[in-house]
C-alpha positions as CSV (number, residue, x, y, z in Angstrom):
1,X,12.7,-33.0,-13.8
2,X,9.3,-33.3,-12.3
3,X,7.2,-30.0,-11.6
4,X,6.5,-29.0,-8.6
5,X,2.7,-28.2,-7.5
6,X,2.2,-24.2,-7.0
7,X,-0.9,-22.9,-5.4
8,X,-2.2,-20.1,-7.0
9,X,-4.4,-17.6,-4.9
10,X,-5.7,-14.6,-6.5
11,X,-5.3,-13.6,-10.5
12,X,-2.1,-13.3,-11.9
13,X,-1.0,-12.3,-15.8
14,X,-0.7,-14.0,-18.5
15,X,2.9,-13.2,-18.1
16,X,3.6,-14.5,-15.3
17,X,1.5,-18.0,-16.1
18,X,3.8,-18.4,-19.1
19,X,7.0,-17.9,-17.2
20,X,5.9,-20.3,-14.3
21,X,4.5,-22.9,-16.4
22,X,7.8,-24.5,-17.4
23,X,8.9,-25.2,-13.7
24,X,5.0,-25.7,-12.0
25,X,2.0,-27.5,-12.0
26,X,-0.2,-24.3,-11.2
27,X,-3.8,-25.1,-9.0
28,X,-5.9,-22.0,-9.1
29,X,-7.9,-22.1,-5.2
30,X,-10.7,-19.9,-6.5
31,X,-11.4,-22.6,-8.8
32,X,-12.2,-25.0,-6.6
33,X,-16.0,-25.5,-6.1
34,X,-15.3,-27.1,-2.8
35,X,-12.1,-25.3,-1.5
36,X,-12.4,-27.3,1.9
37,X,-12.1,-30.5,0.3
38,X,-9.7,-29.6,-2.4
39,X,-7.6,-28.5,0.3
40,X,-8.2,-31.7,2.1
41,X,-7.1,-33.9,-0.6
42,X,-4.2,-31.5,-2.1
43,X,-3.0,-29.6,0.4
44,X,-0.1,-31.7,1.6
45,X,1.1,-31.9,-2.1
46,X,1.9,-27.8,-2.1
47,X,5.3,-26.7,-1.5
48,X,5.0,-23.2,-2.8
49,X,2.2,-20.9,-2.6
50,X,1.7,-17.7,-5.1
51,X,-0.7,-15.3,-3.7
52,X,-1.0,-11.2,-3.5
53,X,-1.3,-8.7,-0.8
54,X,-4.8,-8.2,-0.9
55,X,-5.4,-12.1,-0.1
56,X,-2.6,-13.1,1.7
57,X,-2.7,-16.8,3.4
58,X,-6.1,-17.5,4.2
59,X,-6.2,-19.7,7.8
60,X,-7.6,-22.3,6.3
61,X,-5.0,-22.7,3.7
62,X,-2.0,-22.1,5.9
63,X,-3.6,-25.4,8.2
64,X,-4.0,-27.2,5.2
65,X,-0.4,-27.1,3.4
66,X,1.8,-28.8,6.4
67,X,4.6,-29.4,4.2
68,X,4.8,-25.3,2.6
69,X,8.1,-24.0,1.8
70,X,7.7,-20.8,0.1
71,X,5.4,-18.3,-0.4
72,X,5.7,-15.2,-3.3
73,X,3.4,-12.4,-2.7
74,X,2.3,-9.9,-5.5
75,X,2.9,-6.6,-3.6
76,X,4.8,-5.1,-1.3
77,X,2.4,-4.9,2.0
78,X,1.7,-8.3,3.3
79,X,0.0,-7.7,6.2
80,X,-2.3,-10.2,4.9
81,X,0.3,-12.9,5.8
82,X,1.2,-14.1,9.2
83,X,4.7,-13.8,8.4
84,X,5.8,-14.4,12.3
85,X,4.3,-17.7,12.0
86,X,5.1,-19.0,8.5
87,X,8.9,-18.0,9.9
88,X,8.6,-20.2,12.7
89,X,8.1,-23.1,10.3
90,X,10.9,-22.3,8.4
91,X,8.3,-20.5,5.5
92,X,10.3,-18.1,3.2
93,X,7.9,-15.3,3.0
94,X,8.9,-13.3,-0.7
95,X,7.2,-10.2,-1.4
96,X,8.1,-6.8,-4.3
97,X,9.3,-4.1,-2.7
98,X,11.7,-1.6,-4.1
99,X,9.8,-1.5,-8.3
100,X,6.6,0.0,-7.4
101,X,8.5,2.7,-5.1
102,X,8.8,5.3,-7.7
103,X,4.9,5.0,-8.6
104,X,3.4,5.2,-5.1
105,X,5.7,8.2,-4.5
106,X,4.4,9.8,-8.0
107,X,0.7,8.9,-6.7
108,X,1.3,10.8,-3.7
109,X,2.5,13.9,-5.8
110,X,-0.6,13.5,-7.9
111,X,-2.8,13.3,-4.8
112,X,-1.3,16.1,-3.4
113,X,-1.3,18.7,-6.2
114,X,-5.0,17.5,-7.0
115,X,-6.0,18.3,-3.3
116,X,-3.9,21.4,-2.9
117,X,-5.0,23.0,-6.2
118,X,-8.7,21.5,-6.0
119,X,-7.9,19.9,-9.7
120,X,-11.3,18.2,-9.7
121,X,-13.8,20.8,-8.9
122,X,-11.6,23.0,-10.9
123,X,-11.8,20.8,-13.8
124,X,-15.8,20.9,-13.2
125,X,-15.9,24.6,-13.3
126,X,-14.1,24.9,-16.5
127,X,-16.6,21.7,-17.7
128,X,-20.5,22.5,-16.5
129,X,-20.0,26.4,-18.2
130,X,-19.8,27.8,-15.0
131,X,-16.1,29.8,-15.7
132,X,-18.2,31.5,-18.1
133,X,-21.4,32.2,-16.5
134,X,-19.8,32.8,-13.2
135,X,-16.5,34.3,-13.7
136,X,-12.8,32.6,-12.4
137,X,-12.4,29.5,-10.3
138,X,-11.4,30.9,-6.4
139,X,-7.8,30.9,-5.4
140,X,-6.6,27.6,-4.2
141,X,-3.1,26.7,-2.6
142,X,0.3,26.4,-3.3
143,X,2.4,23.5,-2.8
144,X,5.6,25.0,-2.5
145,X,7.6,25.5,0.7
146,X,5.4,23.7,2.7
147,X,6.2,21.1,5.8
148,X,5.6,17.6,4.7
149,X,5.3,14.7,7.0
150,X,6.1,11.6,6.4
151,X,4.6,8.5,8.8
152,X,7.0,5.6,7.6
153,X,10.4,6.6,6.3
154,X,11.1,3.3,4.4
155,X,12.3,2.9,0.4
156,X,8.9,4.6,-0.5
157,X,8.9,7.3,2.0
158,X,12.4,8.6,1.0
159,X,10.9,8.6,-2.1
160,X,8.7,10.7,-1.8
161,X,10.9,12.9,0.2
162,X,13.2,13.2,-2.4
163,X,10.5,14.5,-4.5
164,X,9.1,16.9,-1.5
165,X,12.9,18.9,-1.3
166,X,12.4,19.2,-5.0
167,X,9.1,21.2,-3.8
168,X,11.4,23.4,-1.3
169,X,9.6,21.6,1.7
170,X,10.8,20.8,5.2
171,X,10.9,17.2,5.7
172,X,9.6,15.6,9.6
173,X,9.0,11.8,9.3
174,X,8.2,9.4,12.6
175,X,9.2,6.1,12.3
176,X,10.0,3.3,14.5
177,X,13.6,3.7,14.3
178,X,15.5,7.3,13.9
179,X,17.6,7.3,11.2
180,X,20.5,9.0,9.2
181,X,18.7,11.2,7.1
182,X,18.8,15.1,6.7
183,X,14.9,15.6,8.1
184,X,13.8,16.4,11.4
185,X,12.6,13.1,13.5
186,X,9.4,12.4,16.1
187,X,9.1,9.8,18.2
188,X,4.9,9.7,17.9
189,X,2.8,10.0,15.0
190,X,1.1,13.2,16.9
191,X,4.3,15.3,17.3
192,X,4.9,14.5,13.7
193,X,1.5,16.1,12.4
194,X,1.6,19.0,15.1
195,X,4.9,20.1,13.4
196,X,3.6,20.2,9.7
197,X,0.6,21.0,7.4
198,X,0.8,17.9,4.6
199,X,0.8,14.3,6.3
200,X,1.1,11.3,4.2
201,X,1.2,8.0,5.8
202,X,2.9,5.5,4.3
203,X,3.7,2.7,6.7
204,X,3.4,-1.1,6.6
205,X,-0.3,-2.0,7.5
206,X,-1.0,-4.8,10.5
207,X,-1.7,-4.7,14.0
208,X,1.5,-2.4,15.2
209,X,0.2,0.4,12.9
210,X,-3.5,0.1,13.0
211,X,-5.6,3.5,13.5
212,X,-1.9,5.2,14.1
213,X,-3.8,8.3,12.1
214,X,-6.2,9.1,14.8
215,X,-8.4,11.6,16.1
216,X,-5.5,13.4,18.0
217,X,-3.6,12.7,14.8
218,X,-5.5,14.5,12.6
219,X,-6.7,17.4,15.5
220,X,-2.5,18.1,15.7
221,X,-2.3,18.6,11.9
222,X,-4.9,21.1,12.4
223,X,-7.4,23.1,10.0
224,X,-5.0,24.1,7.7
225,X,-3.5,20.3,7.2
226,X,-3.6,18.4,4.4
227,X,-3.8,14.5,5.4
228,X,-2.6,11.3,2.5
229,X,-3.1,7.7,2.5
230,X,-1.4,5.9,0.7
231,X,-0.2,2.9,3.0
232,X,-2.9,0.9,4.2
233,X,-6.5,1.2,4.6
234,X,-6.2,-0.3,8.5
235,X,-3.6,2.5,9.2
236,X,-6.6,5.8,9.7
237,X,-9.4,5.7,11.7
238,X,-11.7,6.3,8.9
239,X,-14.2,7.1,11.3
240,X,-12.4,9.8,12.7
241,X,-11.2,10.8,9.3
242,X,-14.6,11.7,8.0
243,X,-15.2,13.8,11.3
244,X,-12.6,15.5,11.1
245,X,-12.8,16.4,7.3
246,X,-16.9,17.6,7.8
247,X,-16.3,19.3,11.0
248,X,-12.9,21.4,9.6
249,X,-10.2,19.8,12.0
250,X,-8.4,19.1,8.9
251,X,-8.6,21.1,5.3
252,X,-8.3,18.0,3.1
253,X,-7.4,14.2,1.8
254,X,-6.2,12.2,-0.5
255,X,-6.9,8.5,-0.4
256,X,-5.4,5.5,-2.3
257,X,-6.6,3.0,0.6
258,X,-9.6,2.4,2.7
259,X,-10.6,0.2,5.5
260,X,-12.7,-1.9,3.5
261,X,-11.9,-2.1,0.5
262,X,-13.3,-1.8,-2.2
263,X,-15.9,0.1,-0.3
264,X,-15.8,3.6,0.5
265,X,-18.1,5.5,2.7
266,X,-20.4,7.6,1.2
267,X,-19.8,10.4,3.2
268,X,-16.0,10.4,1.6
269,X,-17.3,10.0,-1.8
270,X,-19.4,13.5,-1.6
271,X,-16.7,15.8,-0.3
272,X,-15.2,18.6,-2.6
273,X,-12.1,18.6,-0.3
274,X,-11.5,15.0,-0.7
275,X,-9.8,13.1,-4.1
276,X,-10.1,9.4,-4.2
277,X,-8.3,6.9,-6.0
278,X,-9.3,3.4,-6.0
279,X,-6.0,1.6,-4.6
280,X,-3.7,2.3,-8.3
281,X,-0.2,4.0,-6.2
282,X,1.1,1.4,-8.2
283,X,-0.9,0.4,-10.9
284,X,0.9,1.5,-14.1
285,X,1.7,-1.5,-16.9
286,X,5.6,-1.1,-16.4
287,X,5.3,-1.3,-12.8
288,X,3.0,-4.0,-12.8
289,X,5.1,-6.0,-15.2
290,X,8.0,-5.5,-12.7
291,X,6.1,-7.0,-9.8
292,X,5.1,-9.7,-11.7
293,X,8.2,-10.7,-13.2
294,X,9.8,-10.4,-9.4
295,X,6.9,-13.0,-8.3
296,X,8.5,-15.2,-10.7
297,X,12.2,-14.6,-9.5
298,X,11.0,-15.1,-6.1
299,X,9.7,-18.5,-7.1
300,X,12.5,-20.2,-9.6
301,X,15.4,-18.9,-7.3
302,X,13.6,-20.9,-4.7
303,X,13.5,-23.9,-6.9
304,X,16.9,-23.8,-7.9
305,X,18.9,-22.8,-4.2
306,X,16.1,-23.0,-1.8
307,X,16.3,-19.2,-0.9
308,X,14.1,-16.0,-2.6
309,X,15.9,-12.8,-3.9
310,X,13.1,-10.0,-1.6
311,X,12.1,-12.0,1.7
312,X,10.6,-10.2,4.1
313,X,12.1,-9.3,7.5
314,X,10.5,-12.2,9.7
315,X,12.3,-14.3,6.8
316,X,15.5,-13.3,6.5
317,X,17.2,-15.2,8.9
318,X,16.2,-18.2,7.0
């Protein structure tokens, strides 16, 4: 049987080449030294489309590829992908949710006890000789029995749930939806924050959830609060963020994800108050290796019946 062309957008392992190879003929776009003509002369010939969350479907190539069936996304957020669109011409969207759940949720914990326990400027006091020249580091704070908020109460924010009982917290979440769970519900994003002292966003990215951590937001959690990002970059006013973390609205952060990435504003990158991560929730090699190997699955399931085994909602009427 003939292969069958697969664009490739974006870096993928050596892995996931060696699985793929025996059912594509793999084109690597940021290859091409003249992508618009490449695109011009090939694009018709591409049925399937690899790509990752951070690049999506560029425009250009989504007009390009007329005859696309399938796309399998590396990640879980795909806000880089007009999924509405590629749905209405019949696209299968595929992305990996469900194996890097675990991680993001542990990222959060990590986050959280670093900014609650002030591990880094902690871990420069006992370093630099101060301990001993200056005597103990100051008392920091707990992170048990606390009220935890959770913006987005999907796979990876009952996760982290889970993980928050284990800390005797009280659980609120706001999502779009109420659901059957045992933790107390908002309908906005504000009334979540007012009601607790840790907020950790972890909703989808895109339009619907852009700046949803806002000034009010972050004024509700208050100077005591504790705000985490772990979602999407898009999904805080950054702006708003850093005023509210130099003028004391807020006590403190933990960032995974920034607006634009991987560029972080300065002001962030001086605060004590503040731990930042550069966008690795996920980023250990067994969870990578799962994500990678689910790219795959996505792909030869689609080859052999035409359907993906983790389409997105837009997709799954197809």
């Amino acid at each position: 049987m003939a292969k069958v062309r697969l664009l490739q957008i974006g870096a993928i392992t050596d892995r996931m080449r060696e699985a793929l190879v025996e059912f594509f003929d793999i084109d690597v776009l940021f290859d091409q030294e003249d992508r618009t003509g490449f695109l011009t002369a090939n694009g018709a010939e591409y049925p399937a489309i690899l790509t990752n969350g951070h690049w999506g479907v560029p425009e250009d190539v989504a007009a390009a590829t007329p005859n696309l069936k399938v796309v399998s996304s590396y990640g879980v957020g795909y806000d880089a992908i007009d999924a509405e669109a590629f749905a209405e011409r019949g696209i299968l969207i595929a992305h990996t949710p469900g194996v890097l759940s675990d991680e993001v949720a542990n990222t959060f914990l990590m986050l959280w006890l670093a900014v609650s326990r002030e591990l880094i400027p902690a871990d420069d006091h006992a370093r630099s000789g101060r301990w001993e020249a200056e005597g103990n580091y100051p008392l920091t704070r707990s992170v048990m029995r606390r009220k935890v908020g959770i913006l987005g109460l999907g796979r990876i924010g009952e996760m982290i749930a889970a993980r928050c009982v284990a800390f005797d917290a009280e659980i609120h979440y706001h999502s779009r939806t109420e659901k059957k769970v045992p933790y107390t519900y908002h309908e906005t994003a504000e009334s979540c924050a007012a009601a607790v002292e840790v907020l950790v966003a972890i909703t989808p990215g895109g339009p619907e959830t852009k700046h949803l951590v806002n000034a009010d937001v972050l004024r509700a959690l208050g100077p005591d609060g504790l705000f985490f990002n772990l979602a999407r970059g898009s999904v805080v006013d950054e702006q708003a963020l850093i005023a509210a973390l130099e003028d004391g609205t807020i006590a403190g952060a933990g960032l995974d994800v920034f607006a634009e990435e991987p560029k972080i504003p300065d002001a962030l990158k001086r605060m004590k108050n503040v731990v930042l991560t550069p966008h690795v929730a996920s980023a250990t090699v067994e969870t990578r290796q799962a994500m990678g190997d689910l790219v795959v699955e996505n792909l030869v399931q689609w080859l052999n019946d035409g359907t993906v085994v983790t389409a997105v909602p837009e997709c799954r009427h197809l």
